[in-house]
C-alpha positions, 0 to 999 in steps of 0.5 A, spaced: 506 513 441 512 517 442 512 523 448 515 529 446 520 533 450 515 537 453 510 532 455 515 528 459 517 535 462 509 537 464 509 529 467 516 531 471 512 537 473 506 533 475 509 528 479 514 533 482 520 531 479 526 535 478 529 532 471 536 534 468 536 534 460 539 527 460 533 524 464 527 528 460 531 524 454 531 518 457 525 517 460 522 520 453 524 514 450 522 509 456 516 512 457 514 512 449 516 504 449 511 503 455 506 506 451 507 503 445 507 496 449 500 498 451 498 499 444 500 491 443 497 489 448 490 494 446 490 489 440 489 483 444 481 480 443 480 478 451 472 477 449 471 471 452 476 470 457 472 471 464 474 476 469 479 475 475 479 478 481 486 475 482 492 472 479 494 467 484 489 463 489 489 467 495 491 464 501 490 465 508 498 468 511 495 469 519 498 464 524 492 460 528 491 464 535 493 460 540 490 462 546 493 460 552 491 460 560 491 468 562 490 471 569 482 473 571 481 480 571 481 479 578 488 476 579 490 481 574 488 488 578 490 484 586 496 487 584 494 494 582 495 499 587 489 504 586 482 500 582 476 503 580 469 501 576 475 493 576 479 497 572 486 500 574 486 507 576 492 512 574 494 519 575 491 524 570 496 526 565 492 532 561 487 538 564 
């Protein structure tokens, strides 16, 4: 499928893109030999191959938590100058 000049400038348009001359050129034919890949790829007969929801087995990347000895609350607000409702209590910044 080959793009005009004027539908990779509505594109540009689209997109928000300013394009020189020589850029519309280029992307014409880029963007026209990206669709014709795809017209391949229409060909393709995947009636049988079952869907897949990811390439590659998923795994998970997150490091086991580790949790470690903490402070009582009791301990932590000891050292709070002003507590209320065992919470720390601070000047109101806002009205």
């Amino acid at each position: 499928m080959k793009l005009s000049y004027e539908q990779v400038r509505h594109i540009a348009w689209l997109a928000r893109l300013g394009l020189s001359e020589e850029e519309v050129e280029k992307f014409s034919l880029q963007l026209s030999n990206i669709l014709e890949n795809f017209e391949i790829l229409k060909q393709v007969d995947t009636a049988n191959v079952p869907p897949a929801t990811h390439t590659i087995p998923l795994q998970n990347v997150f490091r086991k938590d580790d949790v470690a000895d903490s402070y009582s609350q009791a301990e932590v607000l000891s050292n709070a100058p002003k507590q209320a409702e065992k919470c720390f209590k601070v000047q109101a910044i806002l009205e």
